[in-house]
C-alpha positions as CSV (number, residue, x, y, z in Angstrom):
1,X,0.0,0.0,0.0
2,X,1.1,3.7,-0.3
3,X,2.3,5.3,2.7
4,X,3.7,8.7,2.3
5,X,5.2,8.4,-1.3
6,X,6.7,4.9,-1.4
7,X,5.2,1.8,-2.7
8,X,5.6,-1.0,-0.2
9,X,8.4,-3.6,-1.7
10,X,5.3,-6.6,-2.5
11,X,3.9,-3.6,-4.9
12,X,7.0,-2.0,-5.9
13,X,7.4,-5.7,-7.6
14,X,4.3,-5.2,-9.4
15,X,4.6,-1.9,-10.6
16,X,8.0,-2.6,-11.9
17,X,7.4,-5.8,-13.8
18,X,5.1,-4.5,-16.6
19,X,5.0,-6.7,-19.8
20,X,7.3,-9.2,-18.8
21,X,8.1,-13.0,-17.5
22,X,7.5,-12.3,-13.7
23,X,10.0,-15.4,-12.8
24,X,12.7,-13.4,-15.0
25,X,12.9,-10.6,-12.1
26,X,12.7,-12.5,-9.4
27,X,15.6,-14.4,-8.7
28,X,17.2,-12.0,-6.7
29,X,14.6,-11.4,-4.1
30,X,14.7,-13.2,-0.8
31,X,13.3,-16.3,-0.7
32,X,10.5,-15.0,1.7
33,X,9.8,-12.6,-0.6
34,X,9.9,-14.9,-3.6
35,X,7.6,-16.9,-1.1
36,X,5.0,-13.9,-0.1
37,X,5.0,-12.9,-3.8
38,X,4.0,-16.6,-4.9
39,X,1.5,-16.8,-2.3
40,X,-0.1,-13.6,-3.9
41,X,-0.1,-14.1,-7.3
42,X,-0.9,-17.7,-7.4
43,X,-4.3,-16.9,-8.0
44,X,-5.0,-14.1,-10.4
45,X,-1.5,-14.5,-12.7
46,X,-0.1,-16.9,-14.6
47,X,3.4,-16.4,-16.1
48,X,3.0,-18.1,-19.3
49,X,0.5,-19.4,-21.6
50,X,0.7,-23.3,-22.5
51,X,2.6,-22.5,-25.6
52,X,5.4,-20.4,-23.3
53,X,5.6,-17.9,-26.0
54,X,4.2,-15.2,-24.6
55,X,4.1,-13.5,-21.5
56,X,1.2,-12.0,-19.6
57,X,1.3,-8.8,-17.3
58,X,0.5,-8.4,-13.7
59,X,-3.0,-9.0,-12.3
60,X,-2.5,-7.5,-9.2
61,X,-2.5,-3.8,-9.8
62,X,-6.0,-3.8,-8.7
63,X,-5.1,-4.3,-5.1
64,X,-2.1,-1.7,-5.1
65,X,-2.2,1.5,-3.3
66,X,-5.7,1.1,-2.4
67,X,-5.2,-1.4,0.4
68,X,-5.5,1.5,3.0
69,X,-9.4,1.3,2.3
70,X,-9.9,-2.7,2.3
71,X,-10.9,-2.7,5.8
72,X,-13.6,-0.5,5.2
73,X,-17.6,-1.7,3.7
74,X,-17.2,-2.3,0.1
75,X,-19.2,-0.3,-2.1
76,X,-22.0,-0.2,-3.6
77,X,-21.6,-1.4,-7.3
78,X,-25.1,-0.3,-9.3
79,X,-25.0,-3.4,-11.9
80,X,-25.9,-2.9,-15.5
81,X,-29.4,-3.6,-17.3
82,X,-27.6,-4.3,-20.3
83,X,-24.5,-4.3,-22.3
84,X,-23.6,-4.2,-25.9
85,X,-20.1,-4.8,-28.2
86,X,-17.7,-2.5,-28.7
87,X,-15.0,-2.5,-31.6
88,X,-11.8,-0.8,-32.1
89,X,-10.8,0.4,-35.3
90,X,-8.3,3.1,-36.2
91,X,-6.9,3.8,-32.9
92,X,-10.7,4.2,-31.6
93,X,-13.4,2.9,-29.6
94,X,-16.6,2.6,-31.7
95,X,-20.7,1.4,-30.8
96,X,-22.8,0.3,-33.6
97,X,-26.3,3.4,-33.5
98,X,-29.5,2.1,-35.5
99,X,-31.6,4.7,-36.4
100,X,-35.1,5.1,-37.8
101,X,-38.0,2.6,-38.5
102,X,-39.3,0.6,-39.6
103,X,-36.3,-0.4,-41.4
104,X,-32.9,1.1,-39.1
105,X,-29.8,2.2,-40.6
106,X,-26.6,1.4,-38.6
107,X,-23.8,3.9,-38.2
108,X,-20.8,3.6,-36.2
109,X,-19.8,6.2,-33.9
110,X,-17.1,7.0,-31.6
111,X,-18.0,7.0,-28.0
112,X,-16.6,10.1,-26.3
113,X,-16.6,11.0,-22.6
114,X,-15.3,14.3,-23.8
115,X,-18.3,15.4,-25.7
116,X,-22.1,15.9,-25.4
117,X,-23.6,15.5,-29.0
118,X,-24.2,12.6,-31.0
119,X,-23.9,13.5,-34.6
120,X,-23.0,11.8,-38.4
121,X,-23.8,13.2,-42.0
122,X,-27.2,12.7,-43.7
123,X,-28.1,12.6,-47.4
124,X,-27.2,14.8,-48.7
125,X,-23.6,15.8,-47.4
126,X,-21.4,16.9,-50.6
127,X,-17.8,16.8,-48.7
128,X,-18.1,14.8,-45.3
129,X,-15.7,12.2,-46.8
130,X,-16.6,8.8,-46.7
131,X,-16.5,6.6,-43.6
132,X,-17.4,3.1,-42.2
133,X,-20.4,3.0,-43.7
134,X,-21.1,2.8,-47.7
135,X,-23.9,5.2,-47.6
136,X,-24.9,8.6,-45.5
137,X,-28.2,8.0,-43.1
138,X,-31.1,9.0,-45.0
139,X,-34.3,10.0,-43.5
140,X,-36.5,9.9,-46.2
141,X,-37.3,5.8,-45.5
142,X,-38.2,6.4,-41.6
143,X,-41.8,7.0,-40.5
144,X,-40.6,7.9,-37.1
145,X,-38.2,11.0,-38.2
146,X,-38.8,14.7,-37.7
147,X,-37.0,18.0,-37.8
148,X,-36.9,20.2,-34.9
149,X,-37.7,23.9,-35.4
150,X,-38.0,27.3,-33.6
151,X,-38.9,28.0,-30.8
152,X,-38.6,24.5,-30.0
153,X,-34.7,24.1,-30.4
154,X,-33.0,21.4,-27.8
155,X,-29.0,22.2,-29.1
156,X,-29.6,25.5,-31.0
157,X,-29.4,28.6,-28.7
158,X,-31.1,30.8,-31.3
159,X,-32.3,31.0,-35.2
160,X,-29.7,32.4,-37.1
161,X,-30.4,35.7,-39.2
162,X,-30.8,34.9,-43.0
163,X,-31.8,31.2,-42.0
164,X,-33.8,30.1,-45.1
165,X,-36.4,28.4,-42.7
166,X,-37.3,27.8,-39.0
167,X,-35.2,24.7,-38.7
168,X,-32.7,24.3,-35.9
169,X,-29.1,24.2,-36.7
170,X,-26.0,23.7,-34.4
171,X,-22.5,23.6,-35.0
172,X,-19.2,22.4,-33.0
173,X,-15.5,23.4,-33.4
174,X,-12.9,21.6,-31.8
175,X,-9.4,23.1,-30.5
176,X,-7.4,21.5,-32.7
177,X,-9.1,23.0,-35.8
178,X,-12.0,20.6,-36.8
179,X,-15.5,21.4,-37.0
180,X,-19.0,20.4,-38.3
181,X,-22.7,22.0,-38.9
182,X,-25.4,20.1,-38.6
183,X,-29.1,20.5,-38.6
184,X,-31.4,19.0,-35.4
185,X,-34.0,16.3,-35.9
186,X,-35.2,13.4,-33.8
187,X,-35.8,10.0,-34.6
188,X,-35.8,6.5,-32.7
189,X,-32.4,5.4,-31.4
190,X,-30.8,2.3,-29.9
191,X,-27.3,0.7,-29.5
192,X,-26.8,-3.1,-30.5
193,X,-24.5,-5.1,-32.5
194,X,-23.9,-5.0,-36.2
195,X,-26.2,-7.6,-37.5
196,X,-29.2,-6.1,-38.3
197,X,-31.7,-8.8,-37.9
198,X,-30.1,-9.6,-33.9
199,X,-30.5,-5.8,-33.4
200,X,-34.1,-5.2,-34.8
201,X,-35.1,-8.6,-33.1
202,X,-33.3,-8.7,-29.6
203,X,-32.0,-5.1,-29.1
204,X,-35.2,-2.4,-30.7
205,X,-38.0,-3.7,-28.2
206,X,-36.1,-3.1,-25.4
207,X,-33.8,-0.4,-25.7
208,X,-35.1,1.8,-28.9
209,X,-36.0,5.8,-27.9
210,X,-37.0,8.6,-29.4
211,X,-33.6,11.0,-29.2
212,X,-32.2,14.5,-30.6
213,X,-29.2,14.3,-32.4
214,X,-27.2,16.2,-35.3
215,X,-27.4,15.6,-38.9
216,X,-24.0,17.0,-40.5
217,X,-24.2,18.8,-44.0
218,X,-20.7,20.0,-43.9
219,X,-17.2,18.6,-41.8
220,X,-14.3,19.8,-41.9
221,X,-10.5,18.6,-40.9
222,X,-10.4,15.0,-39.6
223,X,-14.3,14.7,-39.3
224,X,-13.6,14.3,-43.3
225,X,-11.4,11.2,-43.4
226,X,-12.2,9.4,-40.3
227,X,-12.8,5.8,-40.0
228,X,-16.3,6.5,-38.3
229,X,-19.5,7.9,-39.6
230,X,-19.8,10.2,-36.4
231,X,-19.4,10.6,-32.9
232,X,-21.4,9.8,-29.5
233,X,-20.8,11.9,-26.9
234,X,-21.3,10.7,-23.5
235,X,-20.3,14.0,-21.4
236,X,-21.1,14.6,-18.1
237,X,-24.3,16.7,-18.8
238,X,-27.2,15.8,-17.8
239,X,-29.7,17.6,-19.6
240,X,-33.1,16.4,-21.0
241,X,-31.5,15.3,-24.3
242,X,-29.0,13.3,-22.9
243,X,-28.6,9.9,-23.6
244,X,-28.3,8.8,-20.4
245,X,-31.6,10.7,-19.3
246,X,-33.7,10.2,-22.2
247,X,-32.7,6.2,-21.7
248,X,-33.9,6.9,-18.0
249,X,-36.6,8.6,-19.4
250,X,-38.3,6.1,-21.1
251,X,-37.9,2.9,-19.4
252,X,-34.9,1.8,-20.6
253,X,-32.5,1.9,-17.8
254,X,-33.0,3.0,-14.2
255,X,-29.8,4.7,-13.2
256,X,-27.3,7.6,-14.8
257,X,-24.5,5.4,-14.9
258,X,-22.2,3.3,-17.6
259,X,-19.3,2.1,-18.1
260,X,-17.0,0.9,-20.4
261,X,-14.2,-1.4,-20.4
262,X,-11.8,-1.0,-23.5
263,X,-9.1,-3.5,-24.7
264,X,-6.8,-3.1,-28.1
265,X,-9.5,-5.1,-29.8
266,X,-13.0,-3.4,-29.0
267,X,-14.4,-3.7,-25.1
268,X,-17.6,-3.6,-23.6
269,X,-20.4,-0.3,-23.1
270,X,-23.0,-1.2,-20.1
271,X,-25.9,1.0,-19.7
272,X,-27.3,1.4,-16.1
273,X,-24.1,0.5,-14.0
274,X,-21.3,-2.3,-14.4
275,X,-21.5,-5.2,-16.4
276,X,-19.0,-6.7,-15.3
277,X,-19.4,-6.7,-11.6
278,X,-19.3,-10.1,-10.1
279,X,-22.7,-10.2,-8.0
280,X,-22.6,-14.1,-8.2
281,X,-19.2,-16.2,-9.3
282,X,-21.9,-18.8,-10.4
283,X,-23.9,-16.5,-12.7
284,X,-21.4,-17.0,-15.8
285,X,-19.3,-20.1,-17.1
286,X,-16.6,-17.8,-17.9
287,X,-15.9,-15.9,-14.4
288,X,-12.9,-14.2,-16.4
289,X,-15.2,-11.4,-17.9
290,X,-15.9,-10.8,-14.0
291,X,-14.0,-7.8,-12.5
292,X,-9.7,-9.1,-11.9
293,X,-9.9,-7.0,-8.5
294,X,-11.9,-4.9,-6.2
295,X,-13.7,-1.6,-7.8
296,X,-12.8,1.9,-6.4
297,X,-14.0,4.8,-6.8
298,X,-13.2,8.5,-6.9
299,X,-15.6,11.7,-6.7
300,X,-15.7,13.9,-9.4
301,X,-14.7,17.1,-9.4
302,X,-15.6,20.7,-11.0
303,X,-18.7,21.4,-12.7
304,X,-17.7,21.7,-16.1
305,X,-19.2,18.6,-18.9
306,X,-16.1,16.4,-18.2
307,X,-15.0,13.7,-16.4
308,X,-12.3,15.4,-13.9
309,X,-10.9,13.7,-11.2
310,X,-8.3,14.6,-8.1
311,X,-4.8,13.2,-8.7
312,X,-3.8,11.9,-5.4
313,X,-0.1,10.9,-6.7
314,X,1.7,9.8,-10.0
315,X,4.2,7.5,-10.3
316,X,6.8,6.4,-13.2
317,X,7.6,2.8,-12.4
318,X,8.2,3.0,-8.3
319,X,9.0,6.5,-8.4
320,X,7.0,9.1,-7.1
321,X,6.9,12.9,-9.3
322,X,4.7,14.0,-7.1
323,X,5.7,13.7,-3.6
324,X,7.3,15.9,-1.7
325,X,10.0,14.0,-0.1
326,X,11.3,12.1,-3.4
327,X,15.1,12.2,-3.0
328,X,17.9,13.2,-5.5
329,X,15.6,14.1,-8.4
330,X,13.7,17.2,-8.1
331,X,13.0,19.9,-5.0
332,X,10.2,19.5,-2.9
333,X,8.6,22.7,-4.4
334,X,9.0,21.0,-8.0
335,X,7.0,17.8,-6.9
336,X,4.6,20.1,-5.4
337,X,4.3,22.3,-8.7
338,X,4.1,18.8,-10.9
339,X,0.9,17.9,-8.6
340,X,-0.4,21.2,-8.8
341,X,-0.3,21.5,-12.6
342,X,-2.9,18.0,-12.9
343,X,-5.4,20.0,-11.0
344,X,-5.2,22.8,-13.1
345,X,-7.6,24.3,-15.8
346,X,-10.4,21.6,-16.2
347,X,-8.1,19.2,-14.2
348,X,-7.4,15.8,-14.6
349,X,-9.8,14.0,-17.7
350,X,-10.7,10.7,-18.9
351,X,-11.6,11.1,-22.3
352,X,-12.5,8.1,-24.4
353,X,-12.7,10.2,-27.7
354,X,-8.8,10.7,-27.6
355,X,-7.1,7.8,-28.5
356,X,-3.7,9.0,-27.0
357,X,-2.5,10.6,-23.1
358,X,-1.5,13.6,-22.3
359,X,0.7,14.6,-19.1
360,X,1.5,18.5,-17.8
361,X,4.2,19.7,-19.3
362,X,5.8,20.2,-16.1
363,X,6.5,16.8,-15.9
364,X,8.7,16.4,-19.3
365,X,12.1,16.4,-17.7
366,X,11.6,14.1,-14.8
367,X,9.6,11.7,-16.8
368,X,12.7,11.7,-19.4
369,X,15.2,11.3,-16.5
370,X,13.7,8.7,-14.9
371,X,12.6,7.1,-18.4
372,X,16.5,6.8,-19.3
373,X,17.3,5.5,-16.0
374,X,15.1,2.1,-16.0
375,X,15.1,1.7,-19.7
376,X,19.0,2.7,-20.4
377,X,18.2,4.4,-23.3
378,X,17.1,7.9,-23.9
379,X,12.8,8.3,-24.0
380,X,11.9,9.6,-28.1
381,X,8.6,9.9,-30.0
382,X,9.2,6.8,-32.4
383,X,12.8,4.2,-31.9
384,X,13.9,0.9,-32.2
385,X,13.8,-0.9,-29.1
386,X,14.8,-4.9,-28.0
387,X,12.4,-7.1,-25.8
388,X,14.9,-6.5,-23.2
389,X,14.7,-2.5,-23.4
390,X,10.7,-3.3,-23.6
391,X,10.7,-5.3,-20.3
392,X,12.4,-2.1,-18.4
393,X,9.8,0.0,-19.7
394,X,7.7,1.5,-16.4
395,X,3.8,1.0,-16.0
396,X,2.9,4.5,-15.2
397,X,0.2,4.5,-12.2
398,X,-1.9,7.7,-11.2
399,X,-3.4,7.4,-8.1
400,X,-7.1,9.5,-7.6
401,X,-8.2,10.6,-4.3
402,X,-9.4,9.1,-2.1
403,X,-8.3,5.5,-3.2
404,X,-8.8,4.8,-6.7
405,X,-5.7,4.0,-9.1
406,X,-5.0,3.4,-12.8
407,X,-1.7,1.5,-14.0
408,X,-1.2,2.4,-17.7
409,X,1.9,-1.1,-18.9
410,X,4.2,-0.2,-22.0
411,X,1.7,-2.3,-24.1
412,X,-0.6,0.1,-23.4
413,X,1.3,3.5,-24.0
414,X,3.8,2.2,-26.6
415,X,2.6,1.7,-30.0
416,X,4.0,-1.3,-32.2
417,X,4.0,-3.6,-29.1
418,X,3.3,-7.4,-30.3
419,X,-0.2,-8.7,-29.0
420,X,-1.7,-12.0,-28.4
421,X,-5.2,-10.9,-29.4
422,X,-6.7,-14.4,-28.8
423,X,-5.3,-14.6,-25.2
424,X,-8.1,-15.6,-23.1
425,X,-6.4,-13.3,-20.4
426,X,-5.5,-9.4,-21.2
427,X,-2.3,-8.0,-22.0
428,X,-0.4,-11.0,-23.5
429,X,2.7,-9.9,-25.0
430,X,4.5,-11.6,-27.8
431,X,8.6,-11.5,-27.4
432,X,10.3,-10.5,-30.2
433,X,14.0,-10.6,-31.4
434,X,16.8,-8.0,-32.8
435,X,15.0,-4.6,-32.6
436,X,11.4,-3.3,-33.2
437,X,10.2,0.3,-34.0
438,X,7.8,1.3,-31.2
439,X,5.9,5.1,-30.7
440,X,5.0,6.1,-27.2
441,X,1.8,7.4,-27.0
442,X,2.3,9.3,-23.8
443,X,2.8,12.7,-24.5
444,X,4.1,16.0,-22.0
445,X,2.2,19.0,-23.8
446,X,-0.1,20.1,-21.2
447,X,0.0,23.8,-20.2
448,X,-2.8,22.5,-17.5
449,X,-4.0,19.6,-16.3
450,X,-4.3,16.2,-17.9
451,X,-5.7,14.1,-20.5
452,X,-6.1,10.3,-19.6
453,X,-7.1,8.8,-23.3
454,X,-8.3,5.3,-24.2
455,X,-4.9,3.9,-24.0
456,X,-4.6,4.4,-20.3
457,X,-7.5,2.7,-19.4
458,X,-7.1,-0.7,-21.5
459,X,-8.5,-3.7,-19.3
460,X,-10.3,-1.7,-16.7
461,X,-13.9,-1.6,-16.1
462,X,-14.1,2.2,-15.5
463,X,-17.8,2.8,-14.4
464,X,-19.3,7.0,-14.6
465,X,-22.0,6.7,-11.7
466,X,-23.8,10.3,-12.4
467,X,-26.1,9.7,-9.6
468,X,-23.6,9.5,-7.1
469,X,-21.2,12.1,-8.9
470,X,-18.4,9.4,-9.1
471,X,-16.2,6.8,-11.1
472,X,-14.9,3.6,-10.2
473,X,-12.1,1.3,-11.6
474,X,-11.6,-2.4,-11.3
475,X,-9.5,-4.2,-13.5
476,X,-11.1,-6.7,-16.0
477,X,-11.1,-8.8,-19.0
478,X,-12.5,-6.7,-21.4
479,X,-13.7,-9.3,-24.4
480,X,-17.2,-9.4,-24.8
481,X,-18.9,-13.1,-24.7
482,X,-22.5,-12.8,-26.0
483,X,-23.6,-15.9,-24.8
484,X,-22.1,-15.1,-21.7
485,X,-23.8,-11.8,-21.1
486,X,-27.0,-12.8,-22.5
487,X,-27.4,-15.3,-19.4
488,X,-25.9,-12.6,-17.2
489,X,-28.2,-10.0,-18.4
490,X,-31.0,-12.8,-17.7
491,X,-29.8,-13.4,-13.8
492,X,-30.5,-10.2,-13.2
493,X,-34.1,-9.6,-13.6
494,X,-34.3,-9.6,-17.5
495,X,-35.0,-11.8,-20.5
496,X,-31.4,-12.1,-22.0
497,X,-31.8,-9.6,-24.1
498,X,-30.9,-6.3,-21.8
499,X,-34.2,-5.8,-20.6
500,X,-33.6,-5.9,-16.6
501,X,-34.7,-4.4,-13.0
502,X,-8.1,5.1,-38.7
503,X,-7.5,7.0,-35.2
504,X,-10.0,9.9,-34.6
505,X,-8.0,12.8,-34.4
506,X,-4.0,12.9,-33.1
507,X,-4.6,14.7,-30.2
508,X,-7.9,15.5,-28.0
509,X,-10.7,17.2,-29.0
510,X,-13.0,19.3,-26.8
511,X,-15.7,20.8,-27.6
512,X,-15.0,25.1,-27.4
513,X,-17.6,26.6,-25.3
């Protein structure tokens, strides 16, 4: 556990090991440590797969510095009504949206905790590019589509002067240069899979509401050649036309809360709470799409439309940049500035939309220092690395207050990193010989705060509870078994079918208010 700004030496192990053959690094510990440490990770880690050519990570992060709670009540875990496939394409997260009826088109969006709208280009959109899909929605086919006009505008503030009608349009620009107009209508709405027939049949009954979103006549920058048709925000607002609320609203859950639980080859999105919470070992066949470890949680903090959270501490490997008493490296009031600048501006953010992280910029030097030390090599954007400079690599951690903790592992933050994508257990990486060109996708270029993007949360169930103004992590398999969550979906109070009690742009890409 973390006392002060150490990691005790059973953690320190973990931390250190990253994507690696734990038995390789342990020869030189004590043999009561060698003991303790086989004790605790005989039952959540296994070393090697049966073919002994690959090597898995750690499983026990979730129980690192959050041990000063255990002794505390557990809590509360608000489990999911449902829960639908994600895929990853591109360097992003996507959900498959059908829209309209009788017949639904499918469009597949982005899902982005760092934006509020959902919106994708309609027929007819000259220069939006094309995308996933072979054709742009058209609303001509669906009985259940309308336009929204004045006075009765949900996204559009006022009409504009010269409009040619009363129709409501919005538009969204994005710091990094991008933009897109689009024109408001309504229209019925659900998330499923991408088989049209399983969607209509299992998924529109259940799930299918009536909801405001954008139809794009005109994109500009990376909105233009993106892999998906559009994007689905999932902000923190809570307004009437929120998805979140307008599934509340009609039946469809009975909680503000989701989460999602990413891997490098799609994830999970549960409506309602967690769907991977382990309410009963017995429920599944496969307990490995349970939670790996406990779920903590962390409030969130200011009252702007993202997910910020309080950094607590940040550590490279087992050192702490934060703390105040770090020796030899920086000065107290350096460690203290470091901590300072994650709370800064709209503070610390986990933002699914971005595919990449982004540190304070007052973190560059130590994180390079400290980088050259474990590795033995100097830290650059894009380099040829062996297995051997790999396996010094440091997980980065970042501890939330009060007690909640993520641990981003080189395979996570380096891109190029040989995966065993049909490992039934996360993070399997495959060795490799001579030299490999690798790109770290941890980058120090924030002026304030921080940007936690889809890459540091891989393999965690990271649940937004809205009601309770908090988010939770637990580490997790992330693969999605249908059959699986079909029966799980069923235990709790349903009928199986969810009815219970190319990268998207380099860099992140908030809205401008």
């Amino acid at each position: 556990m973390v006392e002060g700004n150490r990691i005790e030496e059973s953690q320190k192990f973990s931390v250190e090991v990253g994507c690696r053959r734990p038995s390789r690094y342990s020869r030189d510990l004590s043999k009561s440590r060698v003991l303790l440490l086989a004790f605790v990770l005989l039952a959540s880690w296994s070393t090697e797969d049966t073919r002994g050519s690959s090597v898995i990570l750690q499983g026990v992060e979730a129980d690192d510095p959050n041990l000063r709670t255990t002794k505390k009540k557990k809590p509360e875990i608000p489990q999911a009504s449902m829960t639908i496939p994600m895929h990853y394409e591109s360097g992003s997260h996507h959900v498959y949206a059908w829209i309209g009826s009788p017949m639904p088109q499918r469009q597949i969006l982005i899902l982005d905790t760092g934006s509020r709208y959902m919106a994708f280009p309609c027929d007819p959109c000259p220069e939006c590019g094309r995308h996933a899909s072979t054709k742009y929605f058209n609303d001509t086919p669906s009985t259940t589509h309308r336009d929204n006009y004045h006075p009765n505008c949900i996204f559009a503030k006022a009409k504009k002067k010269n409009a040619p009608d009363d129709s409501c349009t919005f538009e969204q620009t994005y710091l990094e240069g991008s933009s897109w107009k689009a024109k408001e209508v309504e229209d019925m709405v659900w998330l499923a899979t991408a088989d049209q027939e399983e969607s209509i049949e299992e998924y529109m009954p259940h799930l299918a509401i009536p909801f405001t979103f954008g139809c794009q006549n005109h994109v500009t920058g990376y909105f233009v050649h993106q892999y998906s048709d559009g994007i689905l925000g999932m902000g923190k607002q809570m307004d009437k036309n929120s998805l979140l609320q307008s599934m509340i609203q009609a039946g469809a859950i009975n909680r503000a809360a989701f989460a999602m639980c990413l891997s490098q080859t799609g994830g999970t999105l549960s409506f309602g709470g967690s769907g991977l919470a382990r309410p009963d070992v017995k429920a599944l066949e496969n307990p490995e799409q349970y939670h790996l470890g406990q779920m903590y949680f962390s409030k969130l903090t200011q009252d702007h439309g993202l997910y910020a959270l309080d950094v607590y501490q940040v550590f490279i490997g087992d050192y702490c940049m934060t703390c105040d008493d770090t020796p030899d490296r920086l000065t107290n009031e350096q460690h203290e500035r470091i901590l300072t600048v994650f709370g800064s501006g709209k503070g610390t953010l986990l933002d699914s939309g971005t595919t990449d992280t982004y540190f304070p910029r007052a973190a560059e030097k130590i994180f390079e220092k400290v980088w050259e030390e474990k590795v033995g090599s100097r830290l650059e954007p894009k380099r040829d690395y062996t297995y051997e400079e790999f396996l010094r690599m440091p997980i980065i951690t970042v501890i939330f207050n009060p007690n909640a903790t993520l641990h981003a592992h080189p395979c996570s933050y380096m891109e190029g990193v040989p995966m065993d994508l049909n490992a039934t257990k996360p993070d399997i990486v495959i060795p490799w010989t001579g030299k490999r060109k690798l790109t770290i996708r941890l980058y120090m270029e924030e002026n304030e705060g921080a940007v936690l993007g889809a890459n540091f949360m891989y393999n965690y169930d990271v649940l937004y509870d809205l009601e309770r103004r908090r988010v939770g992590f637990a580490r997790a398999n992330c693969g999605f078994d249908r059959e699986a969550q079909a029966r799980l979906n069923k235990d709790r109070g349903g009928d199986g079918n969810g009815n219970g009690d190319r990268r998207l742009l380099p860099r992140k890409v908030y809205e401008l208010d």
